[in-house]
mmCIF file of the N, C-alpha and C atoms, coordinates in Angstrom:
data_MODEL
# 
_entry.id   MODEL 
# 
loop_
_atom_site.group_PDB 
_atom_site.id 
_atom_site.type_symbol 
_atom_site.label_atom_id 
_atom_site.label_alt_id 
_atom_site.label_comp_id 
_atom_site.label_asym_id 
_atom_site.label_entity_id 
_atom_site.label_seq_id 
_atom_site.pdbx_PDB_ins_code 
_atom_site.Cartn_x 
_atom_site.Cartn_y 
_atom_site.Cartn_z 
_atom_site.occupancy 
_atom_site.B_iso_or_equiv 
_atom_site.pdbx_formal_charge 
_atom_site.auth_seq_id 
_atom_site.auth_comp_id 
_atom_site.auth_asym_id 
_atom_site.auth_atom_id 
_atom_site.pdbx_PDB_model_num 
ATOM 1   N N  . UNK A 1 1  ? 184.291 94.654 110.656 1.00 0.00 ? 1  UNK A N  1 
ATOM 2   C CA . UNK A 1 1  ? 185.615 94.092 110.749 1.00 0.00 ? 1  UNK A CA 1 
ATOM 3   C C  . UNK A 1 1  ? 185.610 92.694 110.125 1.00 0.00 ? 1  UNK A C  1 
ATOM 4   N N  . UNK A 1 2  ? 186.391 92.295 109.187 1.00 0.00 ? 2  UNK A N  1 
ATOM 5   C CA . UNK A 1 2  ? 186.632 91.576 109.170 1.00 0.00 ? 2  UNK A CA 1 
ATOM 6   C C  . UNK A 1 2  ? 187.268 90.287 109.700 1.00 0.00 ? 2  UNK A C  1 
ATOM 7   N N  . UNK A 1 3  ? 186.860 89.122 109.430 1.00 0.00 ? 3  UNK A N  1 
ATOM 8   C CA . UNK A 1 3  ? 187.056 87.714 109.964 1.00 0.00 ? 3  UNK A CA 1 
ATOM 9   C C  . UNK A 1 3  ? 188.558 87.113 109.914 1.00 0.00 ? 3  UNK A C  1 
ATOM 10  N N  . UNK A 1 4  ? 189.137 86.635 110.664 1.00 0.00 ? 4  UNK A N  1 
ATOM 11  C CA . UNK A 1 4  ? 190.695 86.751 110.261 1.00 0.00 ? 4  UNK A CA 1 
ATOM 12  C C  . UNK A 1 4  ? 190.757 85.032 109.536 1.00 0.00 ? 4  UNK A C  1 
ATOM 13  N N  . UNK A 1 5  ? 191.661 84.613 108.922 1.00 0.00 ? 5  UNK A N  1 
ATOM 14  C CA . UNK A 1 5  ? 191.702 83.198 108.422 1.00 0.00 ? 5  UNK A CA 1 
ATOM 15  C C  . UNK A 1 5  ? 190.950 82.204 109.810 1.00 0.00 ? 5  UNK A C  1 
ATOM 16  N N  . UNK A 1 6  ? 191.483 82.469 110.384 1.00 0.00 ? 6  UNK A N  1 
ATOM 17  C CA . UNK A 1 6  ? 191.545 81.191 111.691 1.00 0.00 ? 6  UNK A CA 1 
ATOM 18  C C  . UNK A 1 6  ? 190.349 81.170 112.213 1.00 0.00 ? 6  UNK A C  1 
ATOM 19  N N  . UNK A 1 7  ? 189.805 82.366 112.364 1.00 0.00 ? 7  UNK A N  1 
ATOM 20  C CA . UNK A 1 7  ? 188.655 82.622 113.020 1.00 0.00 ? 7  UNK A CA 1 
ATOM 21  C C  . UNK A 1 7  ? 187.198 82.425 111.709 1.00 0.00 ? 7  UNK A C  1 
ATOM 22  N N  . UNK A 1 8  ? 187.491 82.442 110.535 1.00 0.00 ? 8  UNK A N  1 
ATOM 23  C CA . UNK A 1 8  ? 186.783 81.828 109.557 1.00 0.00 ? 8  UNK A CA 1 
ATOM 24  C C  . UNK A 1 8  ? 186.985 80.298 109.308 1.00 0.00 ? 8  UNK A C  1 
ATOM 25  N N  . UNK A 1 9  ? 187.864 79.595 109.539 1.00 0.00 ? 9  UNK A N  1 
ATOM 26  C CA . UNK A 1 9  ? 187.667 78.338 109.877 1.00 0.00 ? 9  UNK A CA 1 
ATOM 27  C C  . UNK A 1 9  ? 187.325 77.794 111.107 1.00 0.00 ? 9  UNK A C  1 
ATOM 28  N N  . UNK A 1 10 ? 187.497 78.073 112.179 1.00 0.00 ? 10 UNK A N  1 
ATOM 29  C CA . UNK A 1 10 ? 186.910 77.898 113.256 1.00 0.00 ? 10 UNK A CA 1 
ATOM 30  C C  . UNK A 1 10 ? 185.365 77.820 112.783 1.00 0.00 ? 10 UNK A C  1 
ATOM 31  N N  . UNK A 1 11 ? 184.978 79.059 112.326 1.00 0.00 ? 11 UNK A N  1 
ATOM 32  C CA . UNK A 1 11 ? 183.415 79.604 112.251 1.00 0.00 ? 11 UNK A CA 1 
ATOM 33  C C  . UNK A 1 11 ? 182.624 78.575 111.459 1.00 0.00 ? 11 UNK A C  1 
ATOM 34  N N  . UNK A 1 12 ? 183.433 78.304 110.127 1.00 0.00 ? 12 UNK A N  1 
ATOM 35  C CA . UNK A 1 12 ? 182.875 76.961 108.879 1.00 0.00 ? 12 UNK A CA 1 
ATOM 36  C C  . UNK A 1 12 ? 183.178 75.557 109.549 1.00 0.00 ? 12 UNK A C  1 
ATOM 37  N N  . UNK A 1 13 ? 183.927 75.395 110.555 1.00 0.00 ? 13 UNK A N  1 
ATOM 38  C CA . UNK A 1 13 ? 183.972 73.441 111.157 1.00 0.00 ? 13 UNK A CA 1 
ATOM 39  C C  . UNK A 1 13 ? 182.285 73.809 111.878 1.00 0.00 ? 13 UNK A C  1 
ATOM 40  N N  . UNK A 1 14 ? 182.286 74.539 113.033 1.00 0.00 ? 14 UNK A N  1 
ATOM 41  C CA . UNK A 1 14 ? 181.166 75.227 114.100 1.00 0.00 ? 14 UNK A CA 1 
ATOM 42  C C  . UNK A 1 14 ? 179.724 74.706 112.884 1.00 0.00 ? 14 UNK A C  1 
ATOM 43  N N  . UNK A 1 15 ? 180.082 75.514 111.470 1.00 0.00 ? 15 UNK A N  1 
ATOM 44  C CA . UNK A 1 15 ? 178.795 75.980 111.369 1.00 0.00 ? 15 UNK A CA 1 
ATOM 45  C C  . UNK A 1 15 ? 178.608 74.541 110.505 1.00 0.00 ? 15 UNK A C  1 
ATOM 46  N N  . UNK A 1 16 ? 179.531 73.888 109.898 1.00 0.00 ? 16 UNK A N  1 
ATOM 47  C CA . UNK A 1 16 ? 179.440 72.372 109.174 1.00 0.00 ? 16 UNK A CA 1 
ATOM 48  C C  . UNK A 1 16 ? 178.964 71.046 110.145 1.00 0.00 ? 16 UNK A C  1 
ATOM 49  N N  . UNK A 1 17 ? 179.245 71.205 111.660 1.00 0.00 ? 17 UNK A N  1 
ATOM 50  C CA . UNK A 1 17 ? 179.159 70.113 112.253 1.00 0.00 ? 17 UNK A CA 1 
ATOM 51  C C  . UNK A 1 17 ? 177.993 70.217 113.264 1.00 0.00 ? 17 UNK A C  1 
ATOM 52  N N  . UNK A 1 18 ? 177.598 71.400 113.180 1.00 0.00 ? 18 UNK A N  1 
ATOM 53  C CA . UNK A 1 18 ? 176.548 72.090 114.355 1.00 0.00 ? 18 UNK A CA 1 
ATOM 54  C C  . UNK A 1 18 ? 175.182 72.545 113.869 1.00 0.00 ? 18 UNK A C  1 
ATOM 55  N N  . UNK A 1 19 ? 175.620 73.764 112.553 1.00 0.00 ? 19 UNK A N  1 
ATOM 56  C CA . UNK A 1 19 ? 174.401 74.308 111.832 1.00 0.00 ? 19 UNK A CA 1 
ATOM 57  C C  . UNK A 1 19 ? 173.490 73.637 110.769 1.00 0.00 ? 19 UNK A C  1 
ATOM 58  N N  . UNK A 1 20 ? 174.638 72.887 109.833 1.00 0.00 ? 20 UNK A N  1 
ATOM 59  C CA . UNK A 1 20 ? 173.912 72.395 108.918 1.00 0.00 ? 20 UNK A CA 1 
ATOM 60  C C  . UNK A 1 20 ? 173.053 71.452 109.330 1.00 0.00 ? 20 UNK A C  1 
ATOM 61  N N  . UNK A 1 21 ? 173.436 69.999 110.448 1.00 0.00 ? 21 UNK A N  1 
ATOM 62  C CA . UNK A 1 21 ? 172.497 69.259 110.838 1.00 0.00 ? 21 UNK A CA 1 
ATOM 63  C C  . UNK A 1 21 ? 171.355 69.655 110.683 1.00 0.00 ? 21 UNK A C  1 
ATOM 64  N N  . UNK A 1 22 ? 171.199 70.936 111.693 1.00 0.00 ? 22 UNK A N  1 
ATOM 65  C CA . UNK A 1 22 ? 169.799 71.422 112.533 1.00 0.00 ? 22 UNK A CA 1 
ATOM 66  C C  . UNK A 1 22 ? 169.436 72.078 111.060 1.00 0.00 ? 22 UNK A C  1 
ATOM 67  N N  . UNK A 1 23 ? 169.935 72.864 110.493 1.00 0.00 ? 23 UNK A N  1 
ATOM 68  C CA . UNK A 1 23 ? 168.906 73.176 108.936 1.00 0.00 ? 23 UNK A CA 1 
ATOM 69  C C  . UNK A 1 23 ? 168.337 71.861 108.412 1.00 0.00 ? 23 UNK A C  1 
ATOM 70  N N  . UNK A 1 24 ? 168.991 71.175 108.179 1.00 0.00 ? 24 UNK A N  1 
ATOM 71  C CA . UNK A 1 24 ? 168.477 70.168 107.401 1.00 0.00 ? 24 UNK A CA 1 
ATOM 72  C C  . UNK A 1 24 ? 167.207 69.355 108.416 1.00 0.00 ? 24 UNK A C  1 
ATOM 73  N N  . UNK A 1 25 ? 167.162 69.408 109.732 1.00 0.00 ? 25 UNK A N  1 
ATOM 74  C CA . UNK A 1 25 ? 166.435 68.909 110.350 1.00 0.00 ? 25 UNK A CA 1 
ATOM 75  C C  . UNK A 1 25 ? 165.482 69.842 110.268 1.00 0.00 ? 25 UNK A C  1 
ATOM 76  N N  . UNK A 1 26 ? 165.058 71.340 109.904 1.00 0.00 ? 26 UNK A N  1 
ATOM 77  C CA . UNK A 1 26 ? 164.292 72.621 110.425 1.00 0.00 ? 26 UNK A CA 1 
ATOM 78  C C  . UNK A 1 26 ? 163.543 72.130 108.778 1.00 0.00 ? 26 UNK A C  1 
ATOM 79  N N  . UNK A 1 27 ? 164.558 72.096 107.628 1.00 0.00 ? 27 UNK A N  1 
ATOM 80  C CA . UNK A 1 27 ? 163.805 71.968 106.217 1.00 0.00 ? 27 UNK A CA 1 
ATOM 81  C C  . UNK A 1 27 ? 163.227 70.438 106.083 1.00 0.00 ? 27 UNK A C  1 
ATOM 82  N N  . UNK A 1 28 ? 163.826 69.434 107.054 1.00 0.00 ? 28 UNK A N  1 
ATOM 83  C CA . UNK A 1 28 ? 162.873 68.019 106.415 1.00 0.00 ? 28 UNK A CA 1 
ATOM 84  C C  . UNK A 1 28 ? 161.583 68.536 107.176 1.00 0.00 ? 28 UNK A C  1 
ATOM 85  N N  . UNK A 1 29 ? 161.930 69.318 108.539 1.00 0.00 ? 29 UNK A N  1 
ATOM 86  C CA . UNK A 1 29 ? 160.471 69.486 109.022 1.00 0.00 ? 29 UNK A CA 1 
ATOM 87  C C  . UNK A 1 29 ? 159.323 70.265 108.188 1.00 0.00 ? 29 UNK A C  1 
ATOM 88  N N  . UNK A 1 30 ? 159.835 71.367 107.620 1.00 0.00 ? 30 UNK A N  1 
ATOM 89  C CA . UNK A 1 30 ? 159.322 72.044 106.941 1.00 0.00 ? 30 UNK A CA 1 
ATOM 90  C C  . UNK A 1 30 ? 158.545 71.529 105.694 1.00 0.00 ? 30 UNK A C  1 
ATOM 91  N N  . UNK A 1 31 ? 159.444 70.393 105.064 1.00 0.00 ? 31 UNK A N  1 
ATOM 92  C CA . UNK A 1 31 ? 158.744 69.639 103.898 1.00 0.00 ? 31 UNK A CA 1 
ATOM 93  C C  . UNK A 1 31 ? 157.788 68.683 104.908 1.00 0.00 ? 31 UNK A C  1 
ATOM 94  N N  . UNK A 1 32 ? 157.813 68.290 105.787 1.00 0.00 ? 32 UNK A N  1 
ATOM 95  C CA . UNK A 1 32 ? 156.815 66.952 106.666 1.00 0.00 ? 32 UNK A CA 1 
ATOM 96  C C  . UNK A 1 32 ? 155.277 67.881 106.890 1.00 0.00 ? 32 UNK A C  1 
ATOM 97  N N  . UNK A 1 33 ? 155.602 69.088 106.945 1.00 0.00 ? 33 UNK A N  1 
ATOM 98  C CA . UNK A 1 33 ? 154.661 70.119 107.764 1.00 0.00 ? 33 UNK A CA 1 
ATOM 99  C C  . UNK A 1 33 ? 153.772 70.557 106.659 1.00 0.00 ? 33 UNK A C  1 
ATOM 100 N N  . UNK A 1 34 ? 154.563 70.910 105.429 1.00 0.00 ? 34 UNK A N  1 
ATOM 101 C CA . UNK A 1 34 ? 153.556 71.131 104.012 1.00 0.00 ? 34 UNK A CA 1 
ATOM 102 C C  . UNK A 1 34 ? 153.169 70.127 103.831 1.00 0.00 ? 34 UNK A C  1 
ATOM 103 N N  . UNK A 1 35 ? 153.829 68.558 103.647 1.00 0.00 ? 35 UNK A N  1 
ATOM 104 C CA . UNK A 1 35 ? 152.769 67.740 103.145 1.00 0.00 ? 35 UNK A CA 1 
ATOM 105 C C  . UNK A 1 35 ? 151.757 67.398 103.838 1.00 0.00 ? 35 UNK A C  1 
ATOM 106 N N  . UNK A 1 36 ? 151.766 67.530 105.211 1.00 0.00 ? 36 UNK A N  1 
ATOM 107 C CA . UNK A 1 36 ? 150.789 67.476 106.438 1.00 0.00 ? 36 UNK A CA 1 
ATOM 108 C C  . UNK A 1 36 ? 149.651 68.193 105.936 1.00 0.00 ? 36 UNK A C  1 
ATOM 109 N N  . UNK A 1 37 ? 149.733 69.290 106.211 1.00 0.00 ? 37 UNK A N  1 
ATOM 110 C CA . UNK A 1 37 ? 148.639 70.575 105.736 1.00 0.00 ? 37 UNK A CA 1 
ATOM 111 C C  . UNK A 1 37 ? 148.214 70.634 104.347 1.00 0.00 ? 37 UNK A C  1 
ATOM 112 N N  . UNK A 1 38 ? 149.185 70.726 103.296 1.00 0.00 ? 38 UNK A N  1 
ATOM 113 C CA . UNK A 1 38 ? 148.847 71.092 102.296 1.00 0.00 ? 38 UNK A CA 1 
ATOM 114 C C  . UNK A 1 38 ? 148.116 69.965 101.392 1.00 0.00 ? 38 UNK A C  1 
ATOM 115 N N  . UNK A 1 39 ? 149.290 68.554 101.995 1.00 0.00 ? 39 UNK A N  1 
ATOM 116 C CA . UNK A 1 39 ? 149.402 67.304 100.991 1.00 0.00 ? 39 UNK A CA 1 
ATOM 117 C C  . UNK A 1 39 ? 150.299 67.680 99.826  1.00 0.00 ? 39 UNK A C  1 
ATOM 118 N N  . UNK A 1 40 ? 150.935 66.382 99.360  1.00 0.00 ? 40 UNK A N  1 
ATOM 119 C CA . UNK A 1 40 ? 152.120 66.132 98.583  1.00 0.00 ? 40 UNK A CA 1 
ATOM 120 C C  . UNK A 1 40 ? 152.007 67.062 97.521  1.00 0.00 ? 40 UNK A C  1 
ATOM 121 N N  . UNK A 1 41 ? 153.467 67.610 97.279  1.00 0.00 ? 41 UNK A N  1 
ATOM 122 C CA . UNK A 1 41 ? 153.610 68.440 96.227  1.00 0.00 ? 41 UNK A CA 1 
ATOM 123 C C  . UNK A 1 41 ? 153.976 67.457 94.785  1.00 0.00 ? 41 UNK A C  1 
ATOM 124 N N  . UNK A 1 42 ? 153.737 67.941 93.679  1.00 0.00 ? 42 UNK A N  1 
ATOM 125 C CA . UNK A 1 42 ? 154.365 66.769 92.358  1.00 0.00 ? 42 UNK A CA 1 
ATOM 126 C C  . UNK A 1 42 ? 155.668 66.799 92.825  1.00 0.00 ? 42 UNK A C  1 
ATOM 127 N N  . UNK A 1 43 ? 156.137 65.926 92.539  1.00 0.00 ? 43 UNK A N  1 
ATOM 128 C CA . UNK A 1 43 ? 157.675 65.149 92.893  1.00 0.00 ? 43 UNK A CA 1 
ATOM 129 C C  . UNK A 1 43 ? 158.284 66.326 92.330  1.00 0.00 ? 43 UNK A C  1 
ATOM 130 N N  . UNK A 1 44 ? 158.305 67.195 90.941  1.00 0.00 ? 44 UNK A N  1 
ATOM 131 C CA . UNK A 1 44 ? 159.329 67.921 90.380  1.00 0.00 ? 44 UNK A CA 1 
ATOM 132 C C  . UNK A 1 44 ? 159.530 69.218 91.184  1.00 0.00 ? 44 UNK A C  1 
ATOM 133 N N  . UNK A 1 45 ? 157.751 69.590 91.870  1.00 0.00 ? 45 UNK A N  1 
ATOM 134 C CA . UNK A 1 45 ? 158.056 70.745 92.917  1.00 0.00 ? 45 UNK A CA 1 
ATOM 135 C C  . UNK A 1 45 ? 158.902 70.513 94.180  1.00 0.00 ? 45 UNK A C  1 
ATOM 136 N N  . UNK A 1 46 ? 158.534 69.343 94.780  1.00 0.00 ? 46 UNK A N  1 
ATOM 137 C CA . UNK A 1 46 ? 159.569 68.933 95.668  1.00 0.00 ? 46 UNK A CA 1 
ATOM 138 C C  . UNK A 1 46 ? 160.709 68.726 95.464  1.00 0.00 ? 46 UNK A C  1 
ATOM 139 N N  . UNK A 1 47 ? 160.676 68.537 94.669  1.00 0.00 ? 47 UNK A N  1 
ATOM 140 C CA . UNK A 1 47 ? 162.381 68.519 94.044  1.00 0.00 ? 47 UNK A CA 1 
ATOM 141 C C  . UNK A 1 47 ? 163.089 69.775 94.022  1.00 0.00 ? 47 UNK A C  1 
ATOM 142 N N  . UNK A 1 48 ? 162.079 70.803 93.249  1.00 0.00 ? 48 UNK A N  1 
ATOM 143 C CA . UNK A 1 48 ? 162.994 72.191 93.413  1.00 0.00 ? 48 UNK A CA 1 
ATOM 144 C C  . UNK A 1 48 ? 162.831 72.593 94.903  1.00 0.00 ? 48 UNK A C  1 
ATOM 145 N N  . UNK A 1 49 ? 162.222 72.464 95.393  1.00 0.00 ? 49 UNK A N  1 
ATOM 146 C CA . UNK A 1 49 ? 161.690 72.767 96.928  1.00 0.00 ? 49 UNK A CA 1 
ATOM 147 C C  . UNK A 1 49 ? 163.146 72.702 97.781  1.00 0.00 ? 49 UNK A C  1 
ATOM 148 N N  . UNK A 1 50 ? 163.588 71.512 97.689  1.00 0.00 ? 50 UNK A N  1 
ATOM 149 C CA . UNK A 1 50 ? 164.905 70.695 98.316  1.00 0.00 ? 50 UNK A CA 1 
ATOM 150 C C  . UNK A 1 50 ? 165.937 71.280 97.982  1.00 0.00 ? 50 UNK A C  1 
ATOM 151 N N  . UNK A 1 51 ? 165.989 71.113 96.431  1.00 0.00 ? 51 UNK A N  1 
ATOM 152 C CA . UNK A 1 51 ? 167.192 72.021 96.138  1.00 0.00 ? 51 UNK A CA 1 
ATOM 153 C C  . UNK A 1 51 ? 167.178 73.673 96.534  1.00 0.00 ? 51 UNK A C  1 
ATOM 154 N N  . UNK A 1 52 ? 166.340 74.130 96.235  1.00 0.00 ? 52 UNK A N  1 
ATOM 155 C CA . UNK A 1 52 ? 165.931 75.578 97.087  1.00 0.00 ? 52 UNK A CA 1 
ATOM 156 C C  . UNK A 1 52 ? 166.938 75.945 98.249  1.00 0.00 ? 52 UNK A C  1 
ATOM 157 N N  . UNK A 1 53 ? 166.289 75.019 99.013  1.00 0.00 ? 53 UNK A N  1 
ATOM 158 C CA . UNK A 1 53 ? 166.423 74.714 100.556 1.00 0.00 ? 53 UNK A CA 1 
ATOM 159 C C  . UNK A 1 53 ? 168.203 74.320 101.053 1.00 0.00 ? 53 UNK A C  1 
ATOM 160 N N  . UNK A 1 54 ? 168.623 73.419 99.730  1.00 0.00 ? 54 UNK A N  1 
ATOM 161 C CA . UNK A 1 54 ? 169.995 73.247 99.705  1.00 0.00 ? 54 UNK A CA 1 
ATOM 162 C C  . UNK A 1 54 ? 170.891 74.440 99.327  1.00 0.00 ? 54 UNK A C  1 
ATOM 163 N N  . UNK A 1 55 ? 170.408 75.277 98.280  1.00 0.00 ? 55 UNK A N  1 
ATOM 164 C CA . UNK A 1 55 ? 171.488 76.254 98.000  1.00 0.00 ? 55 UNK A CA 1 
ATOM 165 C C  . UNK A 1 55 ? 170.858 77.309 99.111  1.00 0.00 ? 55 UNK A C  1 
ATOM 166 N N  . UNK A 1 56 ? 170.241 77.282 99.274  1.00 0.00 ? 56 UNK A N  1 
ATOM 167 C CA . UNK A 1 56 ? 169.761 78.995 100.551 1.00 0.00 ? 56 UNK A CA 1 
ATOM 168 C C  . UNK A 1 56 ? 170.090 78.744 101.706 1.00 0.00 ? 56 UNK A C  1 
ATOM 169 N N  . UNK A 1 57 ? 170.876 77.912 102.541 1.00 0.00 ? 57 UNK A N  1 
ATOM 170 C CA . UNK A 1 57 ? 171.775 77.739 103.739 1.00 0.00 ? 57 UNK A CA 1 
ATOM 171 C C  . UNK A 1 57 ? 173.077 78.514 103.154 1.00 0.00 ? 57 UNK A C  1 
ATOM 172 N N  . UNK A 1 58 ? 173.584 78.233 101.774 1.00 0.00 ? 58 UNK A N  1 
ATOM 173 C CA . UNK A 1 58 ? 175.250 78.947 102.113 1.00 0.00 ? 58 UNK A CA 1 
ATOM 174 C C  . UNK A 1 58 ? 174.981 80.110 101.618 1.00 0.00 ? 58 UNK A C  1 
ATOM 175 N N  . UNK A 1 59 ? 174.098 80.537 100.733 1.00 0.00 ? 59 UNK A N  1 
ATOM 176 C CA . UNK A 1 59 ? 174.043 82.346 100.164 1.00 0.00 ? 59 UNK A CA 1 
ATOM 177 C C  . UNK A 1 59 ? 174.610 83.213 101.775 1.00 0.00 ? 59 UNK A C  1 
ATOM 178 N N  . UNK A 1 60 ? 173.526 83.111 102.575 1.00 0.00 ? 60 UNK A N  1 
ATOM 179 C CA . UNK A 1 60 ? 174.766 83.687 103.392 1.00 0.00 ? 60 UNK A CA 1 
ATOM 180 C C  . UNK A 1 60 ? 175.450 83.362 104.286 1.00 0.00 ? 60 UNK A C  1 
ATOM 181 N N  . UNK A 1 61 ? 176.054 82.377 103.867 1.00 0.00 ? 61 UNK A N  1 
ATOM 182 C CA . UNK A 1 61 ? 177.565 82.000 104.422 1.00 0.00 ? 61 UNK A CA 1 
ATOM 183 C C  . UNK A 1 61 ? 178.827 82.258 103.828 1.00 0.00 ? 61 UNK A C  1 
ATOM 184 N N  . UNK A 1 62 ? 178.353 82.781 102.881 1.00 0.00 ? 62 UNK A N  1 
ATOM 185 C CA . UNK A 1 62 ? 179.408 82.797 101.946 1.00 0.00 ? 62 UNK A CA 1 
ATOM 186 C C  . UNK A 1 62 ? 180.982 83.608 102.029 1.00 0.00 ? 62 UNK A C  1 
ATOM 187 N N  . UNK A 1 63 ? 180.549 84.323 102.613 1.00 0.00 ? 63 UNK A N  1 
ATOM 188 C CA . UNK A 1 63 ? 182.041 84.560 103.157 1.00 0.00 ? 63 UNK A CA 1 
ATOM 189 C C  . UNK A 1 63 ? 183.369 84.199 104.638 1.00 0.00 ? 63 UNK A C  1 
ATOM 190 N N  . UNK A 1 64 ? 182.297 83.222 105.189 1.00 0.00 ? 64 UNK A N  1 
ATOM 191 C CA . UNK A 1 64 ? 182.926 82.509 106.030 1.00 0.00 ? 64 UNK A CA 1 
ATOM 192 C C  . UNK A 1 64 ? 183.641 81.528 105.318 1.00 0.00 ? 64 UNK A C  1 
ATOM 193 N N  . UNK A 1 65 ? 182.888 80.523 104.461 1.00 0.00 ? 65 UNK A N  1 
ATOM 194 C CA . UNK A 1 65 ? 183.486 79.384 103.750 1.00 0.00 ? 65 UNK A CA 1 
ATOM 195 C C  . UNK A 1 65 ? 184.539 80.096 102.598 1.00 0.00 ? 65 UNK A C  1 
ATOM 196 N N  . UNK A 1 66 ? 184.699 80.837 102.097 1.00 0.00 ? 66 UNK A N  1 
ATOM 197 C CA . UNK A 1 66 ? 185.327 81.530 101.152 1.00 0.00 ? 66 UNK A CA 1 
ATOM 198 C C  . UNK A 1 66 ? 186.458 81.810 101.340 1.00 0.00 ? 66 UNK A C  1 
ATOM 199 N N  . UNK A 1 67 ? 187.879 80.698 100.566 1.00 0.00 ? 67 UNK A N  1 
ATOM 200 C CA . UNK A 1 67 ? 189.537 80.516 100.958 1.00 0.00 ? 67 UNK A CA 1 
ATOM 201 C C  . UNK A 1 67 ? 189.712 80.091 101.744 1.00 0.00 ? 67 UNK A C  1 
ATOM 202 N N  . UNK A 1 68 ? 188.927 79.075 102.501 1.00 0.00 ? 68 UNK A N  1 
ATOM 203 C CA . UNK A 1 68 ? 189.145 78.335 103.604 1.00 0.00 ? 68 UNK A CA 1 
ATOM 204 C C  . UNK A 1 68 ? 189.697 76.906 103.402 1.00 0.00 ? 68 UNK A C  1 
ATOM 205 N N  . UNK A 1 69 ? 189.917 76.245 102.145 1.00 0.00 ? 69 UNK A N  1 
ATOM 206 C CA . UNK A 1 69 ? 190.511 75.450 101.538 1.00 0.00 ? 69 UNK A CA 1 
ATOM 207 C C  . UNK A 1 69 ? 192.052 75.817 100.986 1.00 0.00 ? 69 UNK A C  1 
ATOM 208 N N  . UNK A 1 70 ? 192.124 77.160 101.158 1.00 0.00 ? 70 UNK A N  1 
ATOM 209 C CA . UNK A 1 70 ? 193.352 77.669 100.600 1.00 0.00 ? 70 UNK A CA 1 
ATOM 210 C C  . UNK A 1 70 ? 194.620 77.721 102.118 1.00 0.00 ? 70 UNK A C  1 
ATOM 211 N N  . UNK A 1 71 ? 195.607 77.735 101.574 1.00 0.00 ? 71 UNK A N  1 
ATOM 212 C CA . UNK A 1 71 ? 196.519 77.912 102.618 1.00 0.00 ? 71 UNK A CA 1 
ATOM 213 C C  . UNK A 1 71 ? 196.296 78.973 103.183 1.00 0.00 ? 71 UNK A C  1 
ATOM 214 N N  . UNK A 1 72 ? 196.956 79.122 104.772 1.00 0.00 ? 72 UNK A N  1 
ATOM 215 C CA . UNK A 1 72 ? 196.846 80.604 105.911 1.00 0.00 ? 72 UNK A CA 1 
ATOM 216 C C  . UNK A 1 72 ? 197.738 81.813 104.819 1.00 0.00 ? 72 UNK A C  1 
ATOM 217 N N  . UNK A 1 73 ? 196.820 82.748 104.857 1.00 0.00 ? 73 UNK A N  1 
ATOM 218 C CA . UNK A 1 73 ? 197.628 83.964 103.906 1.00 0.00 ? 73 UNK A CA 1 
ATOM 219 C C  . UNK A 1 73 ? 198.181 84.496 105.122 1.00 0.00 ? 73 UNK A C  1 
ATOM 220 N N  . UNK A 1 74 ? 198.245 84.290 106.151 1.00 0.00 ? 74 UNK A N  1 
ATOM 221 C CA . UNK A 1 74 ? 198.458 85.201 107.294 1.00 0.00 ? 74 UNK A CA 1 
ATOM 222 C C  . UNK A 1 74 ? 200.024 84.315 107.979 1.00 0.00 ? 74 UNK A C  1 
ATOM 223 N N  . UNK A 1 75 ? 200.419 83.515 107.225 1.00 0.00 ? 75 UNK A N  1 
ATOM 224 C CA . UNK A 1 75 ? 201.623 82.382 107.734 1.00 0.00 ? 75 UNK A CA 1 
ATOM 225 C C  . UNK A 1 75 ? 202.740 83.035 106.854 1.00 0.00 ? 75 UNK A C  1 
ATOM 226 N N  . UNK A 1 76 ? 203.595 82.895 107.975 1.00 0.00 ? 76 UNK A N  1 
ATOM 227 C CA . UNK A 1 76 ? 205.123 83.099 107.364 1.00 0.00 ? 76 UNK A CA 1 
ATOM 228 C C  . UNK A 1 76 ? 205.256 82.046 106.396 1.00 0.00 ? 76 UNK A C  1 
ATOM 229 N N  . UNK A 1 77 ? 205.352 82.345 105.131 1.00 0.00 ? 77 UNK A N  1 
ATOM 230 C CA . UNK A 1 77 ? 206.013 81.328 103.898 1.00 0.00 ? 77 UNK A CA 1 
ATOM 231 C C  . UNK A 1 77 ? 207.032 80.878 103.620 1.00 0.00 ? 77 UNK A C  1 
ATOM 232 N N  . UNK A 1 78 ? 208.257 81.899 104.390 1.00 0.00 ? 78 UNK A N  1 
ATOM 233 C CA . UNK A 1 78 ? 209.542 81.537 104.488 1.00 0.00 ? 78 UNK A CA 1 
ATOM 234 C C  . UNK A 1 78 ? 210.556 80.865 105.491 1.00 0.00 ? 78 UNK A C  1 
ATOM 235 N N  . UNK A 1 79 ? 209.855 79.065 105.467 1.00 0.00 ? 79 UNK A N  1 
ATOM 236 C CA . UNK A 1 79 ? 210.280 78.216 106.445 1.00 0.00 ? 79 UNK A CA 1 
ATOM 237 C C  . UNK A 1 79 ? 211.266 77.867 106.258 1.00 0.00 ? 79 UNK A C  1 
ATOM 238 N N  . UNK A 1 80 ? 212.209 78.443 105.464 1.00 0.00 ? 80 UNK A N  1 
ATOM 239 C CA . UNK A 1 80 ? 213.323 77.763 104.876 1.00 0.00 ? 80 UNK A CA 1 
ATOM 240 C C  . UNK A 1 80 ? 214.488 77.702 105.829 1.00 0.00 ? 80 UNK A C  1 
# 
């Protein structure tokens, strides 16, 4: 079943003000934990490392965040 407008924005504030923190806290750990063990990666691997890490939180989110910037399709348009 699908997600209705409201209930997909609800879901993207939840997952923007709640989830992303804690990813980003789970991946700095994750980079603290390789350089621990492994020792420092060259700056350019860490670099893709991060970015990695940045685009692979929304792959699947992607249809929560998706027209959620757009007006309610589900609203009467005719306020006239």
């Amino acid at each position: 079943m699908a997600l209705s407008y409201k209930a997909r924005r609800r879901w993207a504030l939840l997952i923007l003000i709640l989830g992303l923190p804690l990813y980003i806290i789970v991946a700095v750990a994750l980079m603290v934990s390789i350089t621990t063990y492994i020792g420092r990666p060259p700056l350019v691997l860490e670099l893709l490392i991060y970015v990695a890490l940045g685009i692979l939180w929304a792959i699947p989110l992607k249809a929560v965040f998706k027209g959620i910037g757009q007006a309610d399709p589900d609203a009467d348009n005719d306020k006239a």
